[in-house]
N, C-alpha and C positions, 0 to 999 in steps of 0.2 A: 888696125880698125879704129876710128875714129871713137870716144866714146861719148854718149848723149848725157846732154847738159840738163838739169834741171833750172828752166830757163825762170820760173816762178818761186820766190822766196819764200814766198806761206805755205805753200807744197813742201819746199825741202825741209824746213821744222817741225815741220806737223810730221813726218815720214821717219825725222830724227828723236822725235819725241816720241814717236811709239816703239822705237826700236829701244829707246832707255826704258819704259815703261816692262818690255815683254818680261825680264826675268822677276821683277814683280810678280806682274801675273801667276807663273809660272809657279812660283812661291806659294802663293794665296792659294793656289788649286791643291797644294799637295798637300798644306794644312789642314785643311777647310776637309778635305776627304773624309768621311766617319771610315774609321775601322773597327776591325771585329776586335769583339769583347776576350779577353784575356783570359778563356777557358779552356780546358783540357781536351775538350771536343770540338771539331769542327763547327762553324754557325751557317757553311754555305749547305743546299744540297747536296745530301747524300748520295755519291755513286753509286749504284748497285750493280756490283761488277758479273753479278749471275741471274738472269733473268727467270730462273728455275731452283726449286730444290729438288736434294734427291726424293724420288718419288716415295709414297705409300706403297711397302710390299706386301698387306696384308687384303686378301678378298672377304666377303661377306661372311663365306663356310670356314672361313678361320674360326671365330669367335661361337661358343657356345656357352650354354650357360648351363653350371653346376646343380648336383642336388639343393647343395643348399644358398644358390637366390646367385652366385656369382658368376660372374664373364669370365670365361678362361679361352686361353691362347697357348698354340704349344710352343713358343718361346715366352709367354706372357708369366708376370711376378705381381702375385698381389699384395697390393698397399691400401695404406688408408695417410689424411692428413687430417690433425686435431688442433685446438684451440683448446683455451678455456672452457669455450661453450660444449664442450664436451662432457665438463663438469671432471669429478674423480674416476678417473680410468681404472681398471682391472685389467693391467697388462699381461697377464699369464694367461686369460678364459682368451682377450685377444691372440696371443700367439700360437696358440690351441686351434683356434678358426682356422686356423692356414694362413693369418697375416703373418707377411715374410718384413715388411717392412713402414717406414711409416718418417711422413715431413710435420714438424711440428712450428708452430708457431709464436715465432718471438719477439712479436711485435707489430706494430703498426702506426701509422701515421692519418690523425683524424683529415676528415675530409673538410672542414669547415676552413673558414679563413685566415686564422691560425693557424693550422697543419702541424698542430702540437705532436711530436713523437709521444706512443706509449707503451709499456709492456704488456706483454701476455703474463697472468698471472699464475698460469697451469706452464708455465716452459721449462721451468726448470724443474718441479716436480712429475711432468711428462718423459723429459729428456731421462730421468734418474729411473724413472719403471720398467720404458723403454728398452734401454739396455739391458738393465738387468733380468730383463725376460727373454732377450738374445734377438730383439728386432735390431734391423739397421734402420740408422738413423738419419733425415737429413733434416735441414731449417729452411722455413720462409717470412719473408718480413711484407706484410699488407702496404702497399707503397699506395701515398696520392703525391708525390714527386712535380712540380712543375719546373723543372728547371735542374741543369747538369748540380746545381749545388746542393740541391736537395737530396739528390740520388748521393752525392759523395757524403752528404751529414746522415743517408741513413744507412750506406753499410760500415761508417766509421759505427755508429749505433747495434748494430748486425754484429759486428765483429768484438766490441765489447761484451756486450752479450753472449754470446759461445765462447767468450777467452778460458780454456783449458778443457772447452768439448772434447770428444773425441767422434768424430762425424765420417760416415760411414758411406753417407748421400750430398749431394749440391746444396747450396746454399743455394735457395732461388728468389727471384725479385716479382713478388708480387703485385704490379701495377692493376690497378681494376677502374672500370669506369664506372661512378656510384650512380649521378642524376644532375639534370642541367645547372642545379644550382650548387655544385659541390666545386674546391678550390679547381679542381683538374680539368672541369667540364670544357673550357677552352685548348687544351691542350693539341695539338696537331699531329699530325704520323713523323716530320720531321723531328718535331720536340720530342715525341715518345723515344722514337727510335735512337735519339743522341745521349737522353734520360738515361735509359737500359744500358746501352754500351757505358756508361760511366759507371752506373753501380755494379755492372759485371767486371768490368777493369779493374775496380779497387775492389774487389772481393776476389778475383785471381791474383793480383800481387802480394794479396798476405799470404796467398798460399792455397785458398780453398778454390774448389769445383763452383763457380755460380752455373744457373741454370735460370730459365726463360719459362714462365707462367703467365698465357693469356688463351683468350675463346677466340671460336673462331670470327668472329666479326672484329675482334681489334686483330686477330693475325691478317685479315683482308683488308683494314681500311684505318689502322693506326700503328701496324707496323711494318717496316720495309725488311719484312723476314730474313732475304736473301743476304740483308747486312749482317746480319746477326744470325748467323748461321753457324760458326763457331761454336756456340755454346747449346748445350741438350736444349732440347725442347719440350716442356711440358704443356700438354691442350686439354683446357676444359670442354668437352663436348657432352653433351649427355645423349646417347644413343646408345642402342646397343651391339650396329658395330660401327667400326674405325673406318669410314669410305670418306676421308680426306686423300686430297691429291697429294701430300705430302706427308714426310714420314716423319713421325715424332717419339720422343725417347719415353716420357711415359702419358698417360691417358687418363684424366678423369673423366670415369664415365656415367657418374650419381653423386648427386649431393642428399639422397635420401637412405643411405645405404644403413642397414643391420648387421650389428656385429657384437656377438658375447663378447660381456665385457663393458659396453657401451653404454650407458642408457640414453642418449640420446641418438640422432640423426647422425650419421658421418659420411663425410667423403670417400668414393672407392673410386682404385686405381688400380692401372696396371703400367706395367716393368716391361718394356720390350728387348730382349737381349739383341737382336737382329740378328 
């Protein structure tokens, strides 16, 4: 077979000179490419490889409420979670009430544009009453987290702080969403959801239990639950009963709660064994 001639000379350089040119090109494209940031967690969409949790086994007539003011459940444990703002506790009149157990708070991270970490000033005189009164214990740290590296500076913070606990419950990541103008108020379901999976990953490799702390409006619309399923789940709902679709490990269900002991307002929970 004959082979065709390029009969015009302007044509055949111009034809040779782009074919010099291609692995330039080539080059400049593969540079020129932004790639992802050199973090611990993925930065594309999250897969979520189960379109379901396991379901809520508890119906309405589960849930009754006590002589004295509480929600009980027949596999259900009642807790409380304290702060500072609790003021001086009386841990003995508390484990008297029937509290079995109790998250205490060790910290937090202000919401302003700083995002100064700081202590709970009652954690460790809490933690120390606590026990000695025979509650089990676990810890939460108040997150406003914007980014995988915050979550890693605040359980490296998390984990200084309990260095030679003896903890009995999760360590849980409390992310909250405060008001449009707080550091987090931009934050996305993707950002949260990579957020959380970082500070529960570095709070399982030193060894502890983490656990998951949100309501239901960020479990609907800032976090991709099914990723993070893994880890307990704790739901602030306040009702009096549990009728979520899905089944969660413990339940607050008052942040106005009464308890000898106390004198101010506290949080009540409950413990599901399943």
């Amino acid at each position: 077979m004959l082979k065709a001639k390029i009969k015009n000379p302007l044509l055949k350089y111009s034809l040779l000179g782009l074919l010099m040119l291609l692995p330039l090109v080539i080059m400049t494209v593969v540079l020129c490419t932004p790639t992802a940031p050199d973090t611990e967690e993925p930065t594309q969409p999250l897969t979520v490889f189960s379109p379901t949790l396991p379901p809520n086994p508890y119906a309405p007539e589960d849930f009754t409420v006590s002589e004295a003011g509480y929600l009980t459940c027949s596999d259900g444990v009642m807790g409380i979670d304290v702060s500072e703002f609790q003021g001086n506790i009386r841990w003995n009149e508390v484990k008297d009430a029937g509290v079995e157990f109790v998250f205490i708070r060790v910290g937090g991270r202000g919401y302003g544009f700083k995002g100064a970490l700081y202590d709970d000033s009652a954690a460790e005189r809490n933690y120390k009453g606590a026990k000695k009164a025979g509650l089990q214990v676990g810890v939460y740290f108040f997150s406003q987290a914007i980014n995988p590296r915050d979550a890693v500076e605040e359980a490296q913070y998390v984990l200084k702080r309990i260095k030679g606990w003896d903890l009995d419950l999760p360590v849980v990541f409390d992310w909250e969403y405060v008001n449009a103008s707080a550091r987090t108020a931009r934050v996305n379901r993707h950002q949260l959801t990579v957020i959380t999976r970082t500070f529960c990953a570095h709070i399982a490799k030193a060894g502890f239990d983490p656990m998951i702390y949100f309501n239901l409006n960020q479990g609907s619309k800032l976090l991709y639950l099914p990723v993070l399923q893994d880890y307990p789940f704790w739901l602030a709902y306040y009702n009096e009963t549990l009728d979520t679709d899905y089944r969660v490990d413990y339940w607050q269900y008052s942040y106005t709660g009464k308890v000898p002991g106390i004198d101010a307002d506290v949080d009540l929970n409950l413990y599901f064994s399943h």
